[in-house]
ZADREN-820886 format. One line per 4 residues: number of its first residue (from 0); their letters; for each residue z, y, x of C-alpha. Coordinates in pm, whole numbers, plus 50000, padded with zeros to 5 digits. Example, Ala and Ser with C-alpha at 12.3 -4.5 7.8 and 13.67 -1.06 7.14 Angstrom:
% residues 2
0 = AS = 50780:49550:51230  50714:49894:51367
//
This chain:
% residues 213
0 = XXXX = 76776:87839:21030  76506:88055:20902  76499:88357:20652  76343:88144:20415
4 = XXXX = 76672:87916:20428  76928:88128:20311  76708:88277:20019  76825:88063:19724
8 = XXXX = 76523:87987:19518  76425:88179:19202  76447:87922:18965  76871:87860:19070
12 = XXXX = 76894:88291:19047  76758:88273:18681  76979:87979:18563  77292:88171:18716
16 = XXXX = 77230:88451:18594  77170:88283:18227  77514:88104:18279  77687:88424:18309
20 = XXXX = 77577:88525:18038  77593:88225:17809  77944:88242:17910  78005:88592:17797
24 = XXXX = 77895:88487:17432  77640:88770:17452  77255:88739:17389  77014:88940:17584
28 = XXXX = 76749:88990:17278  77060:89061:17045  77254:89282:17271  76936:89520:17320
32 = XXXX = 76841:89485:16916  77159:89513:16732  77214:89942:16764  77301:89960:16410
36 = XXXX = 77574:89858:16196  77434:89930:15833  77190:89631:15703  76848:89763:15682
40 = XXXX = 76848:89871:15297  77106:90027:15352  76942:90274:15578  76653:90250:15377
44 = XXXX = 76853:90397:15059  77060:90661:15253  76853:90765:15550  76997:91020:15826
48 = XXXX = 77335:90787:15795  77266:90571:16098  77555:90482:16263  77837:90415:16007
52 = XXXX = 78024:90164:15934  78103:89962:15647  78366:90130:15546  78234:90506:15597
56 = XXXX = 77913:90370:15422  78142:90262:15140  78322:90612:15163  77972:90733:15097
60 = XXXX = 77864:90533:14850  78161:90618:14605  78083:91026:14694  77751:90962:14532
64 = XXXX = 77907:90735:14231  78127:91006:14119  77818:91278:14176  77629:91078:13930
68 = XXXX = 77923:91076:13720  77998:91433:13760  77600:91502:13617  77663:91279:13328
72 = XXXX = 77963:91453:13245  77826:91793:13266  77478:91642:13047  77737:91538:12801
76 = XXXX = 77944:91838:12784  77629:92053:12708  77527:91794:12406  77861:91827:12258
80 = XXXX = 77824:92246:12270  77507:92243:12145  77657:92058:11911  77935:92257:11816
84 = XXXX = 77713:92533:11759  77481:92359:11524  77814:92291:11322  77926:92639:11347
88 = XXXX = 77601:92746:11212  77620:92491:10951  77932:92591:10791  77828:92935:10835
92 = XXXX = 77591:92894:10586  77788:92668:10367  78071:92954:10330  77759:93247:10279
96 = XXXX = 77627:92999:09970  77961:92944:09861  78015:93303:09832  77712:93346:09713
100 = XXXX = 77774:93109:09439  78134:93232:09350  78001:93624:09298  77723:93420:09083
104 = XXXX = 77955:93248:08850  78185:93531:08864  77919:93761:08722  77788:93522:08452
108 = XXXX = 78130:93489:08344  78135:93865:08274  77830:93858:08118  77914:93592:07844
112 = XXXX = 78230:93759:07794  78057:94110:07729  77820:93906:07526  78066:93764:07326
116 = XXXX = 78234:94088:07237  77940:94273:07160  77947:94182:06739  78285:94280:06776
120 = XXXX = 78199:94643:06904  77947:94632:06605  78189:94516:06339  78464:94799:06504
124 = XXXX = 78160:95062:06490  78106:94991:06090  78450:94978:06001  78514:95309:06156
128 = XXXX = 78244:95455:05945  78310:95316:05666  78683:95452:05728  78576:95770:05740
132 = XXXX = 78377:95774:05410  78641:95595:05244  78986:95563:05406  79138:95267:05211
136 = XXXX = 78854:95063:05325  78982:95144:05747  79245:94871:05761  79113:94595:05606
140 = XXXX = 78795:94607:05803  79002:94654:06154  79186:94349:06073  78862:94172:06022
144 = XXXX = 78754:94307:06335  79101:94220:06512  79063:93815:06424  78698:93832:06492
148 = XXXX = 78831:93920:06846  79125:93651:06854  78858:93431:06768  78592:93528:07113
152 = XXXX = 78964:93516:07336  78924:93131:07180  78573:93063:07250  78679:93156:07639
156 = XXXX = 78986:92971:07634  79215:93220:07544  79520:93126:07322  79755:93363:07155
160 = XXXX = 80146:93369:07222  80443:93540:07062  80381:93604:06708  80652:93637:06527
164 = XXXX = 80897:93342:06413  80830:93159:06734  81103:93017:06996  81116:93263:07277
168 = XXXX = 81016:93081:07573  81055:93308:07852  80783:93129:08058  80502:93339:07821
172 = XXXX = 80732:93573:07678  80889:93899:07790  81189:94015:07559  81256:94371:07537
176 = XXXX = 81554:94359:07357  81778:94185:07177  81908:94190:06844  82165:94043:06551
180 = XXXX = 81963:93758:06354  82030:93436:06234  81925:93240:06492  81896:93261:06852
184 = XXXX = 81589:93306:07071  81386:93367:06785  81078:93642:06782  81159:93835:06535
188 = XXXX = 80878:94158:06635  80626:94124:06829  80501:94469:07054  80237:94324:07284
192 = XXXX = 80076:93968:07162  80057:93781:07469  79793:93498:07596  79806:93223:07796
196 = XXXX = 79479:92961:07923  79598:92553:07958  79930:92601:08157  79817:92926:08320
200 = XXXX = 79974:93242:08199  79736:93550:08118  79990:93821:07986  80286:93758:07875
204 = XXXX = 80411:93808:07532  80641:94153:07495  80821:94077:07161  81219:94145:07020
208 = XXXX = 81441:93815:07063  81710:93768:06801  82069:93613:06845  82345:93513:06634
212 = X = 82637:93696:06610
//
């Protein structure tokens, strides 16, 4: 038998070794192709990552989630103090008007009141001289002068406690003594006429409280 004999012929070489490999379960073309785990857009979107697998890529992929989220966060946190300090500056200004606006009514108030007493200086001024030209004349124009002025503490708001004959109440009224009479709790002398505006005491009454017995 020759050399050519025992040479089995190229076609029966191919075909075995294409059975061996069939029954491997392995493809030639896919064996040398498939290199890389990750789909292709997935090494399109993170490239230098070759290699991983799914569940590093998926690792990976939840990193960058919470990066993203970590930037919104810190986007949001920087609109909420810019925030703040628009509010700040807000009520800032709302308390300097405010103030500004108390010291305004505060002084207007003063200014009314001055205004208001003014006839009364002018009234006091020509009783006093007309008191010293002619004595008897003093009193009766101070009392005029003294209800003209009961009558501005009115006008404001002002309203007179503890004359005499009243019920001692000591909410407006401050007794400095107490003496024999013939009823109780009853002002019977008034030293200090007190005031009072609405339910809000101004100065209280200093008077002389009688009791029975």
């Amino acid at each position: 038998m020759t050399d050519d004999q025992h040479k089995p012929a190229p076609e029966a070489e191919t075909d075995a070794r294409t059975k061996t490999v069939s029954e491997d379960g392995l493809d030639i073309a896919d064996t040398d192709t498939d290199t890389d785990t990750m789909p292709d857009d997935q090494n399109a979107e993170f490239p230098g990552l070759d290699g991983l697998d799914e569940n590093m890529f998926g690792q990976v992929q939840e990193m960058m989630a919470k990066l993203g989220r970590a930037d919104e966060l810190e986007q949001e946190n920087a609109d909420l103090k810019g925030r703040l300090a628009r509010l700040a500056a807000d009520f800032e200004n709302y308390r300097r008007r405010t103030q500004e606006d108390v010291a305004a009514a505060q002084g207007q108030g003063v200014s009314k009141a001055a205004e208001a007493l003014m006839p009364v200086y002018d009234d006091m001024d020509r009783a006093v001289s007309m008191g010293a030209a002619e004595p008897a004349k003093l009193i009766p124009g101070m009392q005029a002068v003294q209800g003209k002025i009961l009558g501005v503490f009115a006008g404001l708001g002002l309203e007179a406690t503890g004359r005499e004959g009243e019920a001692f109440d000591p909410q407006w009224h401050e007794a400095l003594q107490v003496v024999p009479g013939a009823q109780d709790d009853v002002i019977v002398q008034v030293y200090q006429l007190g005031f009072r505006m609405g339910d809000r005491l101004v100065r209280p009454a200093r008077v002389v409280v009688s009791k029975k017995g």
